[in-house]
Every structure is written in structure tokens, then in C-alpha cells.
TORBA-625006 format. One record per residue: x, y, z of N, C-alpha, C, O in turn; residue in three letters. Coordinates in steps of 0.2 Angstrom, whole numbers, padded with zeros to 4 digits, always signed. Layout:
<rs>
XYZXYZXYZXYZALA;...
</rs>
This chain:
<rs>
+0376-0034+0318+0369-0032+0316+0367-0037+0310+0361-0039+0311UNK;+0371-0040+0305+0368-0042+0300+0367-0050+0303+0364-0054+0300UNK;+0371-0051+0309+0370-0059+0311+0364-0059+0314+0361-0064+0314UNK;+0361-0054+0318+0356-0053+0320+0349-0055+0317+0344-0057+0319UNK;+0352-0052+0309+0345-0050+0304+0346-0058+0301+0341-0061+0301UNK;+0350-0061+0299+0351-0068+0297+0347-0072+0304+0341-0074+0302UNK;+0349-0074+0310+0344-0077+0314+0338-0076+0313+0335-0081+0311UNK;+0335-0069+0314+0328-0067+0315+0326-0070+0307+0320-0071+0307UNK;+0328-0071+0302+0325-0072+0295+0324-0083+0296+0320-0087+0293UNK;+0329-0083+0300+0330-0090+0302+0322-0095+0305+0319-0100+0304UNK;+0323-0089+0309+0316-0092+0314+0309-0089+0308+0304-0092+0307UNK;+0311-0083+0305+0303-0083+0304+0302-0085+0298+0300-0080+0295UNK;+0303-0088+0296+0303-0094+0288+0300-0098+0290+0294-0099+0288UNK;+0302-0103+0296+0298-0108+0300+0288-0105+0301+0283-0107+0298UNK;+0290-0102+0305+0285-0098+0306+0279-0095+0298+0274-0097+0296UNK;+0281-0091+0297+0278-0092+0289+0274-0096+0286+0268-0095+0284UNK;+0280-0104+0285+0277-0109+0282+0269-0110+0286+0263-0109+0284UNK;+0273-0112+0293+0266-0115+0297+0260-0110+0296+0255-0112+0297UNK;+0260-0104+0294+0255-0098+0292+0253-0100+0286+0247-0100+0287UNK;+0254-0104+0280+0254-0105+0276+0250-0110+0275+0244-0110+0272UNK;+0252-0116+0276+0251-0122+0278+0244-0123+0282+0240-0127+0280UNK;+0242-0120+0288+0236-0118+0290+0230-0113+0285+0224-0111+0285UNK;+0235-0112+0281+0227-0106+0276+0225-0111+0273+0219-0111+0272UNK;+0232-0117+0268+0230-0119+0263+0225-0125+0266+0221-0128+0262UNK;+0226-0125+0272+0221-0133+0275+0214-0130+0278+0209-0134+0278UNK;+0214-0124+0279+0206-0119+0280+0205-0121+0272+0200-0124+0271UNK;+0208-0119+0268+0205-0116+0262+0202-0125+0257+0197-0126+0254UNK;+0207-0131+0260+0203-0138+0260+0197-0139+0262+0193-0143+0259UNK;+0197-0136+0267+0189-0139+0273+0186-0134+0271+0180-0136+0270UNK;+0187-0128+0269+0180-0125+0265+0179-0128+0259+0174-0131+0258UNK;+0184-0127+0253+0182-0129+0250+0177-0137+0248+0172-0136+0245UNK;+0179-0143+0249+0178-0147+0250+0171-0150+0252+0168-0155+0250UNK;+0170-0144+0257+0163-0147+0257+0156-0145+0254+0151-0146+0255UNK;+0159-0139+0247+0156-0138+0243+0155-0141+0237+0150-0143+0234UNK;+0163-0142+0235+0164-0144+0229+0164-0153+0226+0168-0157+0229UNK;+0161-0155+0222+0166-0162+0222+0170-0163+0219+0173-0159+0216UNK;+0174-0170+0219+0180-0169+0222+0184-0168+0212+0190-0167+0211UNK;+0180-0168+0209+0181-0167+0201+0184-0158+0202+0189-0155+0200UNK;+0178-0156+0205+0179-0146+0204+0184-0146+0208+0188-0141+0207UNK;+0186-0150+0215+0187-0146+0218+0197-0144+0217+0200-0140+0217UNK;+0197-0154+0213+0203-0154+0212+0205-0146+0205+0209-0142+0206UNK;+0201-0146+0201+0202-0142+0195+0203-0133+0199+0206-0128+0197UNK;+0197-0133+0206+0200-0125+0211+0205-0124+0212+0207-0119+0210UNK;+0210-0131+0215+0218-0131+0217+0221-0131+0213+0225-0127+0214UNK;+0221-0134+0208+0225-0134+0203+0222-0129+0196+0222-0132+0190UNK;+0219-0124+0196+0215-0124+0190+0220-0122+0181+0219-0119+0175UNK;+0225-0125+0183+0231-0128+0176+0229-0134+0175+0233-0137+0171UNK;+0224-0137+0177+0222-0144+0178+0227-0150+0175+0225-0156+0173UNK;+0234-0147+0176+0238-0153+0179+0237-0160+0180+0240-0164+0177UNK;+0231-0160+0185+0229-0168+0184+0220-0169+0183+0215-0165+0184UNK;+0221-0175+0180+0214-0174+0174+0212-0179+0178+0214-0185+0177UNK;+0206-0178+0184+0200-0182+0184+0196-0184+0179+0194-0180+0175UNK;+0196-0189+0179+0190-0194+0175+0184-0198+0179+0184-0201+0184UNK;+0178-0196+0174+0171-0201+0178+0172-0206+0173+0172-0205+0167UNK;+0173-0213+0178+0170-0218+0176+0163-0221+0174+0159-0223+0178UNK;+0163-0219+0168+0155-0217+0165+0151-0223+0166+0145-0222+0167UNK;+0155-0229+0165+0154-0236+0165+0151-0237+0172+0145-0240+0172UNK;+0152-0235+0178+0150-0236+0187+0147-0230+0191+0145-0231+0197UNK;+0146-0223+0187+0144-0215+0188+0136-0218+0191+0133-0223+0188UNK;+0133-0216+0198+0128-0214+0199+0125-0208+0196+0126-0203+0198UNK;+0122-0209+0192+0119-0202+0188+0114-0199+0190+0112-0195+0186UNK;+0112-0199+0197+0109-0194+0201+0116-0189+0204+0116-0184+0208UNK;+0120-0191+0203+0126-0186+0206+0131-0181+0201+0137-0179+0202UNK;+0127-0182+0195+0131-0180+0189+0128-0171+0188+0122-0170+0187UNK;+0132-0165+0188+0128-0160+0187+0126-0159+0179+0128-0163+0175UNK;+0124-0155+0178+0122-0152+0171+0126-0153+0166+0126-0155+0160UNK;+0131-0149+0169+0137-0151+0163+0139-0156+0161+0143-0156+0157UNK;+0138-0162+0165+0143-0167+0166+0138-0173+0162+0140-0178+0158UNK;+0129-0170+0163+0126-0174+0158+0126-0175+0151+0123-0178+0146UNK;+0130-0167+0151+0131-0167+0140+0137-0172+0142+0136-0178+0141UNK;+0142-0168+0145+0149-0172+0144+0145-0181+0143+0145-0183+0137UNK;+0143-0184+0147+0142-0191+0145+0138-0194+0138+0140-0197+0134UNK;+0131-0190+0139+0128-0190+0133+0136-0190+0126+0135-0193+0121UNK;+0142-0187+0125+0145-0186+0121+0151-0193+0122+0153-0196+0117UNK;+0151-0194+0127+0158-0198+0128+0155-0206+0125+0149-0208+0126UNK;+0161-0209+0122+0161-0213+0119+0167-0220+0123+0171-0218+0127UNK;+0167-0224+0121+0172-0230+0123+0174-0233+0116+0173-0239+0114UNK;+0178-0228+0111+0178-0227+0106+0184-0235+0106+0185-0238+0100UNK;+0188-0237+0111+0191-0244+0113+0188-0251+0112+0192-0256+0114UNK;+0183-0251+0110+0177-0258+0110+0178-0259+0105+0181-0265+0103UNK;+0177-0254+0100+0177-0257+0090+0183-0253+0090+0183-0247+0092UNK;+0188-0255+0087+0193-0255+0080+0192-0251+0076+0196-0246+0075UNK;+0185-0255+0071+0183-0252+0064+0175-0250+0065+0170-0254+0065UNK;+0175-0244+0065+0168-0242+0065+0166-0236+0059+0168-0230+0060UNK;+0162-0238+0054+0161-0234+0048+0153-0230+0048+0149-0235+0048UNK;+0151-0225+0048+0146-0223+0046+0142-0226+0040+0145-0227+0035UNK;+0136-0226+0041+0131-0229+0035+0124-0226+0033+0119-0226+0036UNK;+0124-0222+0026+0119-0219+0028+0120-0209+0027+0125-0208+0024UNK;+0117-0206+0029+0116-0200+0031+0113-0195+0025+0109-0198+0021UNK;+0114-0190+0025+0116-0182+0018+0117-0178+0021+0115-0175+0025UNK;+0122-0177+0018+0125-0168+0017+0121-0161+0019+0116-0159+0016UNK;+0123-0159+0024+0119-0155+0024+0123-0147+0027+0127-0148+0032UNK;+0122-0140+0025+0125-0137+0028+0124-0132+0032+0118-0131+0032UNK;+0128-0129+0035+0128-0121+0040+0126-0126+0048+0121-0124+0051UNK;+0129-0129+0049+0138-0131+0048+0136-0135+0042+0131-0135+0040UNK;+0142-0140+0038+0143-0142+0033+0143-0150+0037+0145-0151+0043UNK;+0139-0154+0033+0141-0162+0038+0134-0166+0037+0129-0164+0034UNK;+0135-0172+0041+0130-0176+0038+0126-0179+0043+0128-0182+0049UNK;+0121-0178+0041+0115-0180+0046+0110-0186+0044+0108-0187+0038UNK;+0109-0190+0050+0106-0196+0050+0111-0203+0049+0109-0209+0049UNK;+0115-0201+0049+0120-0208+0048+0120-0212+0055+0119-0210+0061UNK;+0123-0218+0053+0122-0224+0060+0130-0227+0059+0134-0228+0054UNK;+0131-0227+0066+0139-0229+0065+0137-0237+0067+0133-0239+0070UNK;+0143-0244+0061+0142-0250+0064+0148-0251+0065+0152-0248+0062UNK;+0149-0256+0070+0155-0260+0072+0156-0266+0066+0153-0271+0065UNK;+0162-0263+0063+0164-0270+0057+0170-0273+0058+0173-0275+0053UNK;+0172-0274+0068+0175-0279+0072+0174-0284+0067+0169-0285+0062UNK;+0179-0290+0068+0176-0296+0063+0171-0300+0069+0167-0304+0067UNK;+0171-0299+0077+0168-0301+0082+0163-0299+0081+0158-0303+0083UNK;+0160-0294+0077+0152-0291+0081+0149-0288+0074+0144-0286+0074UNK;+0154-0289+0069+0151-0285+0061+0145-0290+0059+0145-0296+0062UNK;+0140-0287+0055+0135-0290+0052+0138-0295+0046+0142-0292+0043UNK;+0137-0301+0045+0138-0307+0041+0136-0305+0034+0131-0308+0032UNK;+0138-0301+0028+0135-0300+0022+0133-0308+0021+0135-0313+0023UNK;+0126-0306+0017+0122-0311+0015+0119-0314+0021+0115-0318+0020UNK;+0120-0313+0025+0114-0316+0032+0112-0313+0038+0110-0314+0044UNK;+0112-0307+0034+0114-0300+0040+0105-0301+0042+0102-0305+0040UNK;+0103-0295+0047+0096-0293+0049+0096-0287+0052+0097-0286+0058UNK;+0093-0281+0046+0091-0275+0050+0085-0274+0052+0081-0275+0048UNK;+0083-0272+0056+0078-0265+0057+0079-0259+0058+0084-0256+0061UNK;+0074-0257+0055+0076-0250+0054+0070-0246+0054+0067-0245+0049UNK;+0070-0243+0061+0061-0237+0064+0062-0230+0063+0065-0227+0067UNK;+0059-0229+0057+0061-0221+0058+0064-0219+0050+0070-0219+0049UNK;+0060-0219+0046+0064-0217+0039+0062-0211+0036+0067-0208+0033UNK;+0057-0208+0036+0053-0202+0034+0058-0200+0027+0061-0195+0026UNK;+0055-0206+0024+0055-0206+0016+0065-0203+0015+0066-0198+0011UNK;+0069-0205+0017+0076-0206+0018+0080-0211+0019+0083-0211+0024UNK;+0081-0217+0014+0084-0219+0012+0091-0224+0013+0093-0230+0012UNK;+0093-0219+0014+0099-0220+0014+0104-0223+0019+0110-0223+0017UNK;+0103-0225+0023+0107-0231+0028+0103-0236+0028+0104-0240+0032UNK;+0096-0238+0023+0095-0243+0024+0097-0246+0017+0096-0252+0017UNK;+0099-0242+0012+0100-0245+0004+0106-0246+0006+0109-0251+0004UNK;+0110-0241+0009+0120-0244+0013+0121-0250+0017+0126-0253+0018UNK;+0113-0253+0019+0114-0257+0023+0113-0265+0019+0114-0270+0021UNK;+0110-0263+0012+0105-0269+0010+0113-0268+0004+0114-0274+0001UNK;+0117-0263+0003+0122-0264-0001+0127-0267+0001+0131-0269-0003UNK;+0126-0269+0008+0131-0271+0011+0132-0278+0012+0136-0281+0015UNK;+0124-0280+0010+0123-0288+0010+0118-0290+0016+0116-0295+0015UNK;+0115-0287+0020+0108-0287+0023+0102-0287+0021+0100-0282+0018UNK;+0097-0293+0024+0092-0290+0023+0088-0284+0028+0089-0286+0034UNK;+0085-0279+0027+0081-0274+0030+0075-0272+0030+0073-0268+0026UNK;+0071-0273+0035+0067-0274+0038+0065-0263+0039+0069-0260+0043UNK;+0059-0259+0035+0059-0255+0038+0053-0252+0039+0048-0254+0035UNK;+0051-0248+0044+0047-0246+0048+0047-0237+0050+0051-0234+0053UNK;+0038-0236+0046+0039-0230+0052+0031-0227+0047+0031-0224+0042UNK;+0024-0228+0052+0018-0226+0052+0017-0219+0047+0012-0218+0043UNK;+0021-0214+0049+0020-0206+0050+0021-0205+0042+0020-0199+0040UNK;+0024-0212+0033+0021-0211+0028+0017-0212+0028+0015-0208+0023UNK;+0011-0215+0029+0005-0216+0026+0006-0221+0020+0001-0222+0017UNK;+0010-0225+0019+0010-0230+0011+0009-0235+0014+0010-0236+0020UNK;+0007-0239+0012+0007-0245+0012+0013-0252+0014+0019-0249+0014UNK;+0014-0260+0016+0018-0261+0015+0021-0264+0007+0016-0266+0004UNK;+0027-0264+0005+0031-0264+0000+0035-0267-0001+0038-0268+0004UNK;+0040-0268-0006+0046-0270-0006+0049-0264-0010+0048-0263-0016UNK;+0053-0260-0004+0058-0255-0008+0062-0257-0011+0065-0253-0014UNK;+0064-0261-0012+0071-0262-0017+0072-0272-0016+0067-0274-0012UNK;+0075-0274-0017+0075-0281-0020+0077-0285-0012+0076-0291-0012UNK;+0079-0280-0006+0082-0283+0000+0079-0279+0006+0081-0279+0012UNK;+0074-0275+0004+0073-0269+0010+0065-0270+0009+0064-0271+0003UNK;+0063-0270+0012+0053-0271+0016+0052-0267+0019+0056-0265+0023UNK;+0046-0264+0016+0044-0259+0022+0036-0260+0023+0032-0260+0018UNK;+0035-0261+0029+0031-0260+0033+0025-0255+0037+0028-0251+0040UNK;+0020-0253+0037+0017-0247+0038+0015-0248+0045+0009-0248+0047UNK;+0021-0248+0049+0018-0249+0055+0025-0247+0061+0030-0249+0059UNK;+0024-0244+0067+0029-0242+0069+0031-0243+0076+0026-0241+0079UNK;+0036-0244+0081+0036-0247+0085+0036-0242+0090+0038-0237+0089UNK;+0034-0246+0098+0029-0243+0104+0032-0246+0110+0036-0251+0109UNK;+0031-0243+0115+0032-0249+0122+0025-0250+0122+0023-0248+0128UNK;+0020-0253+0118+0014-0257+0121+0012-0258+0114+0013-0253+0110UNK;+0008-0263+0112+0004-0263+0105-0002-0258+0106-0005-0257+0111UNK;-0002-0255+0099-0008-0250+0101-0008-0247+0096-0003-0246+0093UNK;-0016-0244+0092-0018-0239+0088-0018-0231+0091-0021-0229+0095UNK;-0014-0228+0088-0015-0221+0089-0021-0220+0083-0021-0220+0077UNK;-0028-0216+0088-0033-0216+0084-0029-0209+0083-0028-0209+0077UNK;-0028-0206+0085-0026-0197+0083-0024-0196+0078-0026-0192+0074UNK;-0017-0200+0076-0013-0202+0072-0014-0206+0066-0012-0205+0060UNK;-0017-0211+0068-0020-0218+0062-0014-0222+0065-0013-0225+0060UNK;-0010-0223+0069-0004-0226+0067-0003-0234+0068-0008-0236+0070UNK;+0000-0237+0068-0002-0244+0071+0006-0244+0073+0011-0243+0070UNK;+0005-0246+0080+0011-0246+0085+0014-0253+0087+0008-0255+0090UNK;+0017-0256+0088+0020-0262+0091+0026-0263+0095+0032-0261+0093UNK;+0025-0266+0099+0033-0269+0102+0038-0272+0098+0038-0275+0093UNK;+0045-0272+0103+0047-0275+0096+0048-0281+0096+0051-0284+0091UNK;+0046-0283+0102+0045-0291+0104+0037-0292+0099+0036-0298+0097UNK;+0034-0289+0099+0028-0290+0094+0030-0290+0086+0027-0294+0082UNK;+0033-0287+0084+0036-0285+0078+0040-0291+0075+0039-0294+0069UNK;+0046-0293+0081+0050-0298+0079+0046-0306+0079+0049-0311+0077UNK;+0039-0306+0082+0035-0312+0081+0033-0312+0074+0035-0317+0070UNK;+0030-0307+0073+0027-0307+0065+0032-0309+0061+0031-0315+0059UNK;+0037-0307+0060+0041-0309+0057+0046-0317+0056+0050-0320+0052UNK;+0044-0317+0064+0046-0325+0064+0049-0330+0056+0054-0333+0054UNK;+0041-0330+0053+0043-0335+0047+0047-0333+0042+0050-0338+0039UNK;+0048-0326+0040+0051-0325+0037+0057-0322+0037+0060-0319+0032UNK;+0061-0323+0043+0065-0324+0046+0070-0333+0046+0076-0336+0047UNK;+0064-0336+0044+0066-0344+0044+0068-0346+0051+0071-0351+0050UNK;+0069-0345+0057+0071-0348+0063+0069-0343+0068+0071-0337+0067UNK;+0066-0346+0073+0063-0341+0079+0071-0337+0082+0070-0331+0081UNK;+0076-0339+0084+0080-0338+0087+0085-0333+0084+0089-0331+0087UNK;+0085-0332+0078+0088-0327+0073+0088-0319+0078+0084-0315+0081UNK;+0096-0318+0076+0098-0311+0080+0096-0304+0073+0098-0304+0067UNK;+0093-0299+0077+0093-0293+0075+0102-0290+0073+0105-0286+0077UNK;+0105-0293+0068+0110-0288+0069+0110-0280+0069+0116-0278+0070UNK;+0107-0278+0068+0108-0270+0068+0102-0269+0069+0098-0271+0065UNK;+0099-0265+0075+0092-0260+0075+0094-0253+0077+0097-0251+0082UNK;+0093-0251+0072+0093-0243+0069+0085-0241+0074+0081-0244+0074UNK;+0084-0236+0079+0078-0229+0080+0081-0223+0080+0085-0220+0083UNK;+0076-0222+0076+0075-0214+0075+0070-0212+0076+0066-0211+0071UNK;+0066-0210+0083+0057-0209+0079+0056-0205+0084+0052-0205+0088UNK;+0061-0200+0085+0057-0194+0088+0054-0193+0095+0048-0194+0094UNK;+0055-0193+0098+0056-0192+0105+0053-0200+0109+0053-0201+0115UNK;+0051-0202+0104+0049-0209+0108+0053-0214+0109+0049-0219+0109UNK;+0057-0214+0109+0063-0218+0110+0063-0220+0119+0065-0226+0121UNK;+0060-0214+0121+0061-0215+0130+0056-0220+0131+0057-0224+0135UNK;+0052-0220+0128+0048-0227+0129+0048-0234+0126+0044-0239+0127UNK;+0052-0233+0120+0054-0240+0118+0060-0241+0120+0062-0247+0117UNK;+0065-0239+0124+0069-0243+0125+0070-0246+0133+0074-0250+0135UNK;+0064-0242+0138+0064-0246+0143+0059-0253+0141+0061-0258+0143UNK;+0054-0254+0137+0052-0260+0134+0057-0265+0131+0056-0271+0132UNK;+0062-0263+0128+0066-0267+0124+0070-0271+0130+0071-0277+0130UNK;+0073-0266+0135+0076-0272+0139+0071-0275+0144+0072-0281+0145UNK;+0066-0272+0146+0062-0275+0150+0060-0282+0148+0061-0287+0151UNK;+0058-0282+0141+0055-0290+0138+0060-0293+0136+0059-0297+0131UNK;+0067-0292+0138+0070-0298+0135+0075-0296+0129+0081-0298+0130UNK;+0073-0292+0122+0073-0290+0117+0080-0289+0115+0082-0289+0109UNK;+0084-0287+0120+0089-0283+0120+0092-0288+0119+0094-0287+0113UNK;+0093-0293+0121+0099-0299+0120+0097-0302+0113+0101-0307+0112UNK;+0092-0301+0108+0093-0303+0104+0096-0299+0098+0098-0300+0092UNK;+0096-0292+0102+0101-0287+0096+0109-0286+0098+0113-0284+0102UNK;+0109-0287+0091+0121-0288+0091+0123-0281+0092+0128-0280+0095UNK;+0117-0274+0088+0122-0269+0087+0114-0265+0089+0108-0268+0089UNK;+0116-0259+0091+0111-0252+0091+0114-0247+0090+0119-0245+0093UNK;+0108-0241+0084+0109-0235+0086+0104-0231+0084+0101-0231+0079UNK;+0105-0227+0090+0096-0222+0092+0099-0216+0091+0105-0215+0092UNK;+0094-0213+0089+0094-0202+0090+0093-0203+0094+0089-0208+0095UNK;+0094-0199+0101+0091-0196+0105+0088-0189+0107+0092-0184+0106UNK;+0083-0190+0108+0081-0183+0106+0079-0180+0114+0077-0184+0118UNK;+0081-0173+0117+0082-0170+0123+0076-0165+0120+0076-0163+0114UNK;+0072-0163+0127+0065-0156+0127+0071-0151+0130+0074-0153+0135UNK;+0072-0145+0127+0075-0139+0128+0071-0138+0136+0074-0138+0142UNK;+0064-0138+0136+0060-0137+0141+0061-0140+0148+0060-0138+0154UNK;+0063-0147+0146+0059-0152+0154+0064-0151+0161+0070-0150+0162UNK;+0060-0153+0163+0063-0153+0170+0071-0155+0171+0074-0157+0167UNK;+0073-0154+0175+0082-0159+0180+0080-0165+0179+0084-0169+0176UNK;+0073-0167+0183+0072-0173+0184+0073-0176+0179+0076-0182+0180UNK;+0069-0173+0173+0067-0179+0166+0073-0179+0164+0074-0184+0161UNK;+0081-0175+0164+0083-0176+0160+0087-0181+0164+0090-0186+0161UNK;+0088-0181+0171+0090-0186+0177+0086-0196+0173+0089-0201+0173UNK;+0081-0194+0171+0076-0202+0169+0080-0203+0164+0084-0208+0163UNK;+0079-0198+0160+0081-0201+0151+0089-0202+0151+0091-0206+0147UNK;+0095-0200+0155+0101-0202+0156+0099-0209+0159+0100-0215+0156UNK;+0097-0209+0164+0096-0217+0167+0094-0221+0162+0097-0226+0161UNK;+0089-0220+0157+0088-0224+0152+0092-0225+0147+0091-0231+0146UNK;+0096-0223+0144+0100-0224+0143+0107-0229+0146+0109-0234+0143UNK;+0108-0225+0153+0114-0230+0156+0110-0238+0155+0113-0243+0152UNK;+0105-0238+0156+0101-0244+0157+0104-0249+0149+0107-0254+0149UNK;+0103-0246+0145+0108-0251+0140+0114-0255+0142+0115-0261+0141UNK;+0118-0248+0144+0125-0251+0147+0125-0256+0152+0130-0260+0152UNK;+0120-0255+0160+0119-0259+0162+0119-0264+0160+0123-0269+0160UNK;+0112-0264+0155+0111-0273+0152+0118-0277+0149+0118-0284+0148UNK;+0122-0274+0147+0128-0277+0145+0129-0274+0138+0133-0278+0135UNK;+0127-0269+0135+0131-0268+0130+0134-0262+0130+0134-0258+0135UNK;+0138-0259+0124+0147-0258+0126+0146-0251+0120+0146-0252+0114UNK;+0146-0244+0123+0144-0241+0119+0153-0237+0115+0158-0235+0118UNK;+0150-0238+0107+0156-0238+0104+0156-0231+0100+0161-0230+0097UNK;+0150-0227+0100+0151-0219+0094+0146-0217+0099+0143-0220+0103UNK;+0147-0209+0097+0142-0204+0100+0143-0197+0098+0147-0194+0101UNK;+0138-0196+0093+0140-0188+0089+0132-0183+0091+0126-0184+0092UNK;+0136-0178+0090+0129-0173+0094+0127-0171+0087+0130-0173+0082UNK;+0121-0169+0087+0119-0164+0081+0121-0156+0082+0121-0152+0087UNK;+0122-0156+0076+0125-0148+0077+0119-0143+0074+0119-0137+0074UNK;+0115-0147+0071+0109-0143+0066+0103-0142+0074+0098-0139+0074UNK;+0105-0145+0078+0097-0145+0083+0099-0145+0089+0098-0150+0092UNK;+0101-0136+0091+0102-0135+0100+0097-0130+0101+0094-0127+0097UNK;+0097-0131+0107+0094-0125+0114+0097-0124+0118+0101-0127+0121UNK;+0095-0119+0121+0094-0116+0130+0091-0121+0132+0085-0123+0131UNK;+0097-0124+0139+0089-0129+0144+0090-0125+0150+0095-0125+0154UNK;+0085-0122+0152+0084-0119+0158+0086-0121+0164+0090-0119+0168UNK;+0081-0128+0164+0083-0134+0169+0090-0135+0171+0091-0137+0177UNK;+0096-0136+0167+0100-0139+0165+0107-0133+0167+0113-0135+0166UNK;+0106-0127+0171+0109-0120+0172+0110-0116+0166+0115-0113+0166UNK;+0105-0116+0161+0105-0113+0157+0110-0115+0149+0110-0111+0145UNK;+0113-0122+0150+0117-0122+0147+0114-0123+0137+0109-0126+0134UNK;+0117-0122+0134+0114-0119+0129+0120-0128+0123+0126-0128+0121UNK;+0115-0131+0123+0120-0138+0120+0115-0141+0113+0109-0139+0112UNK;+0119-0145+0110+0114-0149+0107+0111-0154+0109+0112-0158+0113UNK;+0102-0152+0106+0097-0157+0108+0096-0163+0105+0090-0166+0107UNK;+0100-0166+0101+0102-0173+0097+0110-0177+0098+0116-0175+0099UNK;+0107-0185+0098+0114-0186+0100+0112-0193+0097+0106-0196+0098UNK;+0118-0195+0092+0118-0203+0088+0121-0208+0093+0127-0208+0094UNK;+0119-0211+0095+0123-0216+0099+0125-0224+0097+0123-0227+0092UNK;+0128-0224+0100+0129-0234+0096+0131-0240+0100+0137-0239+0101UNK;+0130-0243+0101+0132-0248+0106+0133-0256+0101+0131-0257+0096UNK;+0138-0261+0105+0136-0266+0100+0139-0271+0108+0142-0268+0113UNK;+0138-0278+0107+0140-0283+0114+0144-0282+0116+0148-0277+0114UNK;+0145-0287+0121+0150-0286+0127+0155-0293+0122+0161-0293+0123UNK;+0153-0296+0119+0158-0302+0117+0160-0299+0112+0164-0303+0108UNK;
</rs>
């Protein structure tokens, strides 16, 4: 009897498996053709075991879902720069932490030269401080931004400022009063005082509030981009807009990278989230400091 019950256990072990083996290869081809191949790995395994990674650098970003466009918006190639120091910011609390600051690369490859440095800097609203860190640091600094009302000035012994603020197209805002420029327009004015047409922007600092989406598809379109060593922008997201826009303003963004440069920081704000509807409801921050500096 008990040799009896040993065979029968023999054969249906066999038997079993192949039951087994057929559920797990149904349960591939369902899944599979829902999920991509990032979820679906994380369904099989969800001890996540093995850790998919997007290649942020080569990502189609019409195939990136909701969540995956904070994740990028956050991710950094923190491997480019070595040494990278904030400059700039204030303290601020609930949460406790500092806001407005710009991260620079001070790689000895790509760091700004004290004494022959060149900033701009869009976007000050009478806040100081990463352009006074920048002009301490041995740069001159060039700043801008319409929405004071003063005049142009010399703030301090190395910092200028401008009453006028930059656009993708030259133009008066009658509404506003404001006088707008490209930065291919801006960077002409300044030619002479620059002393050589061909002088690189080391650091361009924007900050200017949701317009960003329109001065940075200008900046690469005219050329502009290759004459800047380092960048870094707020960017600012509508709790409100569509999938689509926020599908544009990602592409706008990669488009930096496209052009060749190497993005090295990227910190969220933590003082300015929402609900984005569009987005499956995901409730993230609607600020992000970014910074990118060359490929060489």
C-alpha cells in the first residue's frame, strides 16, 4: 500500500508542476499586455527584487505615465559634477529649508573663472541673494526682471540691474508696462560691455514664473544655448492643465538635454504642491530647481 501511495505521489508531482507552469504563462500573457514592462516586472516580483530603471537620457516621453513624470522631473545625473554647491536662497519654514537657491557646478571643467565669470540672472523680486553669492564669488552679474518698476542701476560694485525682462520674442507688455527681450536680444545689448562678442554666459539663473515654457524653447531654437556653460530654472507646473501640457512642458525640458547639456541637481519645492487632476490625481510638488551644465 505505502509503495502504491509513493508511485502515485511520483507521477503527480510531474503533473502539478506542468498545472503550475501553464497558470504562471496565462497569468504572463494577461498581464503583459496591460502592463509595461517596468509594472509588470514589479506585479511578479512585487519585493521588487529587481530594480527597473528608465533611461532618462533616451525615455520617449509620450510613454512615461503620471507618476513617472514627477519621478523624472526629480531625478538628477548627480555623476556629471563632483562638486556642486548651492548659492543664494533664505530660510524659510513649515517645512524648515531654503528657497530660491541655484545649484553651480565647481567641477574645475565647467566652474565659473572668479574674476571673469558672467552671470544672468531673470527673476529677482527684490531677493538678492544668489546674485550677491555670485558677485562674492568673483563674477560679474547682470540682473533682470520688469515686475520692480526701478530703474536700471548698479546694485552693488559687480551686479547691474536692468529694468527689463526676458521673452521668446521682443515685445512690450502694454498690460504689464514691461519691456521683454530675447536672450539673443539682451546678450546683443550687452555686447560692449562684455568687451568681445563671443563671451560665454557662465551661469543663467530663470526664475520668472511660469514663463519659462516660452523662453526656453527660444533659447535653443536661436542658437543661445551653446553660449551658456551652466543653467538653472524654477520650473513652475498648473495644478490645473491638461496630460497633454504637462506631456509639452516635459519635452521642453528633455529638449535641453537633447541639445547637449548634462543635467546635474534637481530639488522639488516643498512650500508649493497640488492636486493635478490630469495627472491621476497625484497630489506632488508644483516647483522644481533644475541645473544642467555641458557635455565637456
Amino acid at each position: 500500500m505505502a509503495l502504491r501511495r509513493r508511485c502515485f505521489l511520483v507521477y503527480l508531482f510531474p503533473l502539478v508542476l506542468l498545472i503550475i507552469m501553464a497558470l504562471i504563462a496565462t497569468r504572463h500573457k494577461d498581464v503583459s499586455s496591460v502592463l509595461d514592462y517596468q509594472q509588470y516586472v514589479r506585479f511578479l516580483l512585487p519585493d521588487e527584487s529587481v530594480n527597473v530603471k528608465i533611461d532618462w537620457k533616451t525615455v520617449n516621453v509620450s510613454s512615461l505615465t503620471p507618476e513617472q513624470i514627477i519621478e523624472y522631473l526629480m531625478w538628477s545625473n548627480q555623476t556629471s559634477c563632483k562638486l556642486s554647491h548651492d548659492f543664494g536662497g533664505k530660510m524659510l519654514k513649515n517645512p524648515s529649508g531654503l528657497d530660491g537657491q541655484k545649484a553651480v557646478c565647481l567641477d574645475s571643467q565647467v566652474a565659473p573663472k572668479a574674476g571673469r565669470c558672467i552671470v544672468y540672472s531673470f527673476g529677482i523680486n527684490n531677493e538678492w541673494s544668489f546674485d550677491e553669492a555670485m558677485e562674492s564669488y568673483g563674477c560679474k552679474v547682470f540682473a533682470f526682471d520688469p515686475s520692480m518698476k526701478i530703474g536700471n542701476h548698479k546694485h552693488s560694485r559687480s551686479v547691474t540691474f536692468y529694468n527689463f525682462g526676458i521673452s521668446g520674442k521682443d515685445q512690450f507688455d502694454n498690460k504689464k508696462g514691461w519691456d521683454l527681450k530675447t536672450l539673443s536680444s539682451i546678450y546683443s545689448i550687452l555686447k560692449e560691455i562684455h568687451q568681445h562678442a563671443d563671451v560665454n554666459i557662465d551661469y543663467l539663473k530663470i526664475d520668472i514664473e511660469w514663463a519659462e515654457w516660452e523662453v526656453i524653447p527660444d533659447i535653443i531654437r536661436s542658437g543661445m544655448l551653446a553660449k551658456v556653460r551652466q543653467l538653472g530654472v524654477e520650473f513652475h507646473l498648473s495644478r490645473n492643465a491638461s496630460l497633454d501640457t504637462f506631456y509639452k512642458r516635459v519635452n521642453i525640458i528633455k529638449a535641453i538635454e537633447d541639445a547637449g547639456m548634462i543635467r546635474f541637481d534637481s530639488k522639488y519645492n516643498p512650500w508649493f504642491k497640488g492636486k493635478m487632476p490630469a495627472m491621476n490625481n497625484i497630489t506632488a510638488s508644483l516647483g522644481y530647481e533644475i541645473s544642467w551644465n555641458p557635455t565637456e
